[in-house]
C-alpha positions in Angstrom: 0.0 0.0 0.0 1.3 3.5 -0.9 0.3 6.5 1.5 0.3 9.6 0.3 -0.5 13.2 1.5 -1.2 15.8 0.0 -0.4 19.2 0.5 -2.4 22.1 -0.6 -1.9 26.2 -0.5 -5.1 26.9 1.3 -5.5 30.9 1.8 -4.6 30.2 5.5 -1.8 28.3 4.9 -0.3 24.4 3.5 -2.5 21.7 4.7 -2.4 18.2 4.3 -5.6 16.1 2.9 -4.7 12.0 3.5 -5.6 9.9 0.6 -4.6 6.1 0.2 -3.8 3.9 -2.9 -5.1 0.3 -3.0 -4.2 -1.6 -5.5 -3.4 0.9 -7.6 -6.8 2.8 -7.3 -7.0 5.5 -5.4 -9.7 5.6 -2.6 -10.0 8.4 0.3 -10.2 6.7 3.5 -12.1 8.3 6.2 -12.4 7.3 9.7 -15.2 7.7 12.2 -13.9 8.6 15.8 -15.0 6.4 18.4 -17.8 7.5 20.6 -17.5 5.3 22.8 -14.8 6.6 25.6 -13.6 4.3 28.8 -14.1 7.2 30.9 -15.2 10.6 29.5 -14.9 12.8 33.0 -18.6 13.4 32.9 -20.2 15.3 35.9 -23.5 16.6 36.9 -22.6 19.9 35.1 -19.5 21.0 33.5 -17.7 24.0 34.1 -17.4 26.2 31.1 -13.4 26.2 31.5 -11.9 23.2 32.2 -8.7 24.2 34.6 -8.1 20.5 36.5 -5.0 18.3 37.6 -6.1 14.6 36.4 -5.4 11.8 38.6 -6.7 8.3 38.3 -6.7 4.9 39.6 -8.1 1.4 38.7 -9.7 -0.4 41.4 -8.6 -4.2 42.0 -10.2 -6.9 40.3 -14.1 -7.8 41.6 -14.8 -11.0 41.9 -17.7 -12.8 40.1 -21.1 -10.4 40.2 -19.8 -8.8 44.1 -20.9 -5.7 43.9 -19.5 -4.5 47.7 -16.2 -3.8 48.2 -13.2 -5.6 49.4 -10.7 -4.2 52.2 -8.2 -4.1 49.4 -10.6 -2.1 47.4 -11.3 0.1 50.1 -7.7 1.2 50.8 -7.3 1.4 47.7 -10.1 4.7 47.7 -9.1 6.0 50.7 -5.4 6.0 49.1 -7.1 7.9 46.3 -9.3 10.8 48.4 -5.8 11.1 50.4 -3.6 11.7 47.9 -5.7 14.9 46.6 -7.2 16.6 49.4 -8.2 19.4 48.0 -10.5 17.4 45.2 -13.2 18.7 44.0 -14.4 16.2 41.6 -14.3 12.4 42.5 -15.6 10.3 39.4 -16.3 6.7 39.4 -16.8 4.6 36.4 -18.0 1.3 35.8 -16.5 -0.5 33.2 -18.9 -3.4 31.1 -16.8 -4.9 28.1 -18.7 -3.5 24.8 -20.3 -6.9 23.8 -21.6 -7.9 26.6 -25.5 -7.6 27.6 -26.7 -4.6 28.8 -27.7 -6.2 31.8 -23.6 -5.8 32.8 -24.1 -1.8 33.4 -26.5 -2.8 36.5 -23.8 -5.1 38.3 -20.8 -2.1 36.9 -23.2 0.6 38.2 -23.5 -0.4 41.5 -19.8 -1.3 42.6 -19.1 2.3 41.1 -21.4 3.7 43.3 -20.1 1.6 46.4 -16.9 3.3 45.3 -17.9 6.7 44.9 -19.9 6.2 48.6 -17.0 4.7 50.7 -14.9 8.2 49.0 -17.6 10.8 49.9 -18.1 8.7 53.2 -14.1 9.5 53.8 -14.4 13.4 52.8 -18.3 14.3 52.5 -16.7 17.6 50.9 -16.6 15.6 48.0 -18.7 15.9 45.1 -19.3 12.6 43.7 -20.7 11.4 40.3 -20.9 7.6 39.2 -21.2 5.9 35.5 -20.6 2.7 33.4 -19.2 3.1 30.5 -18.4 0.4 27.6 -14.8 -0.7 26.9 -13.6 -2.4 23.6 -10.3 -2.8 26.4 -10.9 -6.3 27.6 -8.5 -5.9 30.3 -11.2 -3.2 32.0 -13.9 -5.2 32.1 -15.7 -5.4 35.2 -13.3 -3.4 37.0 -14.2 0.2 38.3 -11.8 3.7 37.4 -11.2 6.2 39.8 -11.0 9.8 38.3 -10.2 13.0 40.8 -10.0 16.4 39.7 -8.4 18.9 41.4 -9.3 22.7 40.3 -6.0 24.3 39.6 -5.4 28.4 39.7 -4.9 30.2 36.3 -1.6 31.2 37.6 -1.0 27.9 38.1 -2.3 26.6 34.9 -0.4 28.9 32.7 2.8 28.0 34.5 2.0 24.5 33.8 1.2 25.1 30.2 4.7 26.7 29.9 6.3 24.3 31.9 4.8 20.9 29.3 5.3 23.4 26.2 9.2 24.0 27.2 9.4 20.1 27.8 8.7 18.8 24.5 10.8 21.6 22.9 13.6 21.0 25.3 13.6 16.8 24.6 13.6 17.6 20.5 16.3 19.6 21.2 18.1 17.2 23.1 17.9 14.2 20.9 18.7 16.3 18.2 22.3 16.9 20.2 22.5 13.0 19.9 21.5 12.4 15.8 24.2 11.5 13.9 24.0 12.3 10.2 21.7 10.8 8.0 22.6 7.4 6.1 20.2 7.9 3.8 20.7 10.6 0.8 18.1 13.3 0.0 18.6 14.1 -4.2 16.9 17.6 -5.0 16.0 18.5 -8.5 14.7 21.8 -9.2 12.8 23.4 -12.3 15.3 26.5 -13.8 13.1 29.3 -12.0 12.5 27.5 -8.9 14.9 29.7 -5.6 18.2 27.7 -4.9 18.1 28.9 -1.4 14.7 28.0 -0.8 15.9 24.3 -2.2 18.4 24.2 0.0 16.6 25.5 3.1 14.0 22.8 2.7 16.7 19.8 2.1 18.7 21.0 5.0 15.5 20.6 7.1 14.8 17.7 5.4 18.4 15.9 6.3 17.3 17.1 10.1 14.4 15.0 10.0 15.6 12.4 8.9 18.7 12.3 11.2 16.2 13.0 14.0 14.3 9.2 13.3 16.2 7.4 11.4 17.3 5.3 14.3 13.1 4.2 14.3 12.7 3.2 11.0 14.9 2.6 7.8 15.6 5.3 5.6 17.5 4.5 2.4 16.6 7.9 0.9 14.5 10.3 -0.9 13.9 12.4 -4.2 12.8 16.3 -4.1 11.1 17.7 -7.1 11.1 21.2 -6.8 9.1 23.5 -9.3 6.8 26.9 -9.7 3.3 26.9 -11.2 4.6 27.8 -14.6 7.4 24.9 -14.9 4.7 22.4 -14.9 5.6 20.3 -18.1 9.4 20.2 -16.8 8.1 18.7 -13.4 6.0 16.0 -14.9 8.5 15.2 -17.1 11.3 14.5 -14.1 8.5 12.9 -12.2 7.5 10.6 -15.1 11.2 9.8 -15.1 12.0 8.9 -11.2 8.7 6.8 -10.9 8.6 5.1 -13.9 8.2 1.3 -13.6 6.6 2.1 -10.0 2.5 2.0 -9.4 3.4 6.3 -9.2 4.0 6.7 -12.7 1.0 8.3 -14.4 0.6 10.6 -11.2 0.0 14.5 -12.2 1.9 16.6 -10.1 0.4 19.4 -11.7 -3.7 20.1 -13.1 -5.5 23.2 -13.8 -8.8 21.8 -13.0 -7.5 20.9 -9.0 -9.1 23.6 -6.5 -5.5 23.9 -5.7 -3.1 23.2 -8.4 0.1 24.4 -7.2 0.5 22.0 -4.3 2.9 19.2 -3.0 2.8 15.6 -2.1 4.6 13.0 0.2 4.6 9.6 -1.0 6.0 6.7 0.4 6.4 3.6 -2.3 8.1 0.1 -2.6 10.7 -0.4 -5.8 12.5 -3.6 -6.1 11.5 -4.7 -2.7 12.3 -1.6 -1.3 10.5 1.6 0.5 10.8 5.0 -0.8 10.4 7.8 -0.3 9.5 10.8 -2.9 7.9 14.4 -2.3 6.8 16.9 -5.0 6.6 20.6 -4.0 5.4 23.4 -6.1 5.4 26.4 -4.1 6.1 30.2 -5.1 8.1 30.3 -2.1 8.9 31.9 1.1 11.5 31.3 3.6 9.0 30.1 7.0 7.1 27.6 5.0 10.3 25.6 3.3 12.0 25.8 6.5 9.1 24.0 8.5 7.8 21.8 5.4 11.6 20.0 5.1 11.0 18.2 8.6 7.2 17.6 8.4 7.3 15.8 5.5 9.9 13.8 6.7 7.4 13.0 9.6 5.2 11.3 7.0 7.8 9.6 5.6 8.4 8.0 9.4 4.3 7.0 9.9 4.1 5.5 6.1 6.1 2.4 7.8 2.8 1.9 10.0 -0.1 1.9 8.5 -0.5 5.9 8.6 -4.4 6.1 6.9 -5.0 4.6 10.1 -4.2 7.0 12.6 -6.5 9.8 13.9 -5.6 13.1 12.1 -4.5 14.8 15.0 -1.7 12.4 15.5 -0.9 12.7 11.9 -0.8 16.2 11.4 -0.1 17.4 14.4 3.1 15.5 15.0 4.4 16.3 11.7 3.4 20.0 12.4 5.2 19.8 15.5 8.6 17.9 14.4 8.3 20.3 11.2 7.9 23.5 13.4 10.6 23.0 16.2 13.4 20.7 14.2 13.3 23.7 11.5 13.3 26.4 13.8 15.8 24.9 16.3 18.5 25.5 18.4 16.0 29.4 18.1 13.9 28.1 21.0 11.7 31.0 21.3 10.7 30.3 17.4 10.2 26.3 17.7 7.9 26.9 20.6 5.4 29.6 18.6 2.2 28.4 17.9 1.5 29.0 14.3 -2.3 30.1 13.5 -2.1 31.0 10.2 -4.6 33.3 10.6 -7.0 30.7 11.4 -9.2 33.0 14.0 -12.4 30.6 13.9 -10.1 27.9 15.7 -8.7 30.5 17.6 -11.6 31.6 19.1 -13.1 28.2 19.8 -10.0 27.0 21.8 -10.7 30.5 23.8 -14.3 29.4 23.9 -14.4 27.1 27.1 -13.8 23.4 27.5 -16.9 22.4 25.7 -15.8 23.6 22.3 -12.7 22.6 22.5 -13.5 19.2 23.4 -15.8 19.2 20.5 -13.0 20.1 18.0 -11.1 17.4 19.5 -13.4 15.3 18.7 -13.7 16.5 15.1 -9.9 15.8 14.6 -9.8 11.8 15.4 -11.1 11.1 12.1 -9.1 11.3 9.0 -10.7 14.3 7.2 -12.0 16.5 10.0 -14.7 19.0 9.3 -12.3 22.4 9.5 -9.3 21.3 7.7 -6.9 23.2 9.9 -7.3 21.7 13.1 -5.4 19.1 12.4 -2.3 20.8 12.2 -3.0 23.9 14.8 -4.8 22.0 17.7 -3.0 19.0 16.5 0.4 19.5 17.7 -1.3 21.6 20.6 -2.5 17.9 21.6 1.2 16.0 20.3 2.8 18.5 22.3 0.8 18.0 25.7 1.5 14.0 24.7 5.5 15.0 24.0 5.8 17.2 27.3 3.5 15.2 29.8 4.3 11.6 28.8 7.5 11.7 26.9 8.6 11.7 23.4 9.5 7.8 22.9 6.2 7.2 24.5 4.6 9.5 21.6 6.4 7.6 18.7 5.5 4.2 20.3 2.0 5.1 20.4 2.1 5.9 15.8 4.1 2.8 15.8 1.3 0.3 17.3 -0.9 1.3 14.3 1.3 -1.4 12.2 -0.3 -4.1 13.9 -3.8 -2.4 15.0 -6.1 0.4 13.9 -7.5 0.5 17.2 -6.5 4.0 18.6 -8.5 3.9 21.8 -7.2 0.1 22.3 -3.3 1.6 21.5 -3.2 4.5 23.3 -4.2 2.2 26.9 -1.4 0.0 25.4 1.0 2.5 25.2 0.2 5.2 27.9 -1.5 2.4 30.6 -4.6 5.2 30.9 -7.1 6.2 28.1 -7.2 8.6 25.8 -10.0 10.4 27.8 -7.7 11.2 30.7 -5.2 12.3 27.9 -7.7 14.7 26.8 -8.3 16.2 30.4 -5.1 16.5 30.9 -4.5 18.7 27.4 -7.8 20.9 27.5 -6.5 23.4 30.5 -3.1 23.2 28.3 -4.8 24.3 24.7 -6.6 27.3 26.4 -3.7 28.1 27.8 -2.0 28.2 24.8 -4.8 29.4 22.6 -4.3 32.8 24.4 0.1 33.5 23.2 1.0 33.9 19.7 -1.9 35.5 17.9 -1.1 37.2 15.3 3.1 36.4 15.4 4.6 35.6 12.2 8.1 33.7 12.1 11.3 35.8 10.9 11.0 36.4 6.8 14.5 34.7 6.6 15.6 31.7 8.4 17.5 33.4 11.2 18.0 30.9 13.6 
């Protein structure tokens, strides 16, 4: 299978629409987000801004249809009311495997409410809510989740946010210290009118990427075809020639009739038993946009090894965003941690709208071709980066590296992280609106000054 993205000049900036070849013909692929979360952080009525420290805890194993707690059990909440005194929120969740009978969510119900009782028993301050929820995570079944929420202060939070934001710059930069040069070769060709310095800026970003992962995949190279909207013919023509023989050839790189013609492509491909790896990029040209597009791409080239059309967009995009934004702009730290709108102001103002909304545009980014096009790349590495700077990096690249053997996302990310992507998601919300609020309207440097 041969994943490609494509890139297109929207009047806001590049963005990336994922399309898949199957056997030669091309199909879009578009996946539904599931609904159905192991533990959503529900409560009798949400606050309009979500500004809570996440902790949570899975209660040992019930036995049979007991639906009372065991002294183990119960230590286990008091552990949990102890450990955040100052809760405010104390959710607990009953957990019935997705195919079983509904009649599960009785027997689930009621050992989350002897949970949620025995805590509010401990500290009647607490305010208490208790679910079921289903769980395609066979390991949950039956069992009950603890979730406490602890109110944090603005001052607090936008420390915090600074503090995560700073962390998953500061671990790029340091594996970056550590990549040795790339074994791979990236071979440019340009059309006659096409900038030699923005070649070069985009192949030396390029190189970076690649140096950055080759040590997680294997890279044996690349081919760049650079060209301007009016060098068309001589772009197909060294297209035609680098593909041919490969299920490429016959691709346009170039078609008047296209909402956006002038646009580029990523595609990874096997020759001779071999993967490749070949981009296209016709572009007018400024210094910002090669300098970041070198190292996202590359990022592409990294999740076509597993099973990329599979992956929620935000994890798509926004790593590649992320990667491309702070390899290209590094060691300038200041400029690889600017969030770049791209004078997207309806996103802007959503993530500045409450948690609601931005919990709803979350939600419209799991799929592969979300409903505002941008979000994938903006709030996108706003979520990689909350993954990068709470969790770890290596955790991050594990977590697009289980798609090769699953599509499950919900079912990877509890592989990976040991929590669910809904405790992920609490933890990032207080983060984006932190974040939504720095940077407006900042463009980066018109040259490459890093």
């Amino acid at each position: 299978m041969t994943h490609i993205w494509w890139l297109i000049p929207l009047s806001w900036g590049p963005r990336l629409i994922v399309v898949g070849f199957i056997g030669g013909d091309m199909k879009r692929t578009a996946f539904v987000s599931l609904l159905a979360l192991l533990v959503t952080g529900l409560v009798p009525s949400a606050s309009a801004v979500s500004e809570y420290q996440v902790a949570q805890k899975t209660l040992a194993v019930f036995l049979g249809s007991v639906t009372t707690l065991t002294s183990q059990q119960k230590a286990q909440v008091k552990a949990a009311v102890e450990a955040n005194p100052d809760a405010e929120k104390f959710i607990c969740t009953g957990i019935r495997y997705y195919s079983q009978p509904m009649s599960v969510n009785i027997m689930v119900r009621k050992r989350a409410k002897a949970a949620c009782d025995y805590a509010r028993q401990l500290n009647p301050e607490l305010s208490t809510w208790y679910q079921n929820k289903p769980t395609q995570a066979r390991s949950y079944a039956g069992k009950v989740l603890l979730t406490v929420k602890t109110k944090l202060s603005t001052t607090v939070q936008d420390s915090r946010a600074e503090e995560v934001l700073s962390s998953a710059v500061d671990q790029v930069a340091n594996r970056m210290a550590l990549a040795t040069a790339a074994t791979g070769e990236v071979t440019s060709y340009k059309s006659p009118n096409y900038p030699q310095e923005l070649v070069d800026l985009t192949i030396d970003a390029t190189r970076q990427g690649v140096s950055y992962l080759q040590d997680q995949y294997q890279f044996t190279g690349a081919d760049f075809v650079f060209f301007t909207r009016n060098e068309t013919q001589w772009a197909q023509a060294k297209w035609d020639e680098l593909v041919a023989g490969t299920n490429l050839a016959g691709v346009k790189v170039y078609d008047s009739s296209w909402p956006f013609p002038c646009r580029s492509a990523e595609y990874t491909y096997q020759k001779n038993g071999q993967t490749n790896y070949i981009t296209y990029m016709c572009q007018d040209g400024n210094e910002s946009s090669n300098v970041s597009f070198g190292a996202h791409g590359t990022i592409h080239w990294f999740q076509g090894n597993f099973n990329v059309h599979t992956m929620p967009n935000w994890l798509v995009e926004g790593s590649a965003t992320f990667y491309g934004e702070v390899i290209g702009w590094l060691p300038n730290k200041n400029n690889a941690k600017m969030i770049k709108w791209n004078n997207d102001k309806f996103l802007h103002n959503a993530l500045l709208a409450g948690e609601e909304t931005i919990r709803s545009r979350i939600a419209g980014v799991e799929i592969q071709n979300p409903p505002s096009a941008g979000d994938g790349y903006t709030l996108g590495r706003m979520l990689y980066t909350a993954l990068v700077g709470l969790h770890g990096e290596q955790k991050a690249l594990e977590l697009m590296k289980s798609f090769k053997s699953s599509s499950d996302f919900e079912g990877n990310f509890q592989r990976v992280y040991g929590f669910s992507k809904a405790v992920f998601y609490d933890e990032a919300v207080p983060l984006i609106q932190a974040w939504a609020a720095r940077d407006w309207g900042k463009e980066y440097p018109a040259k490459n000054f890093k």
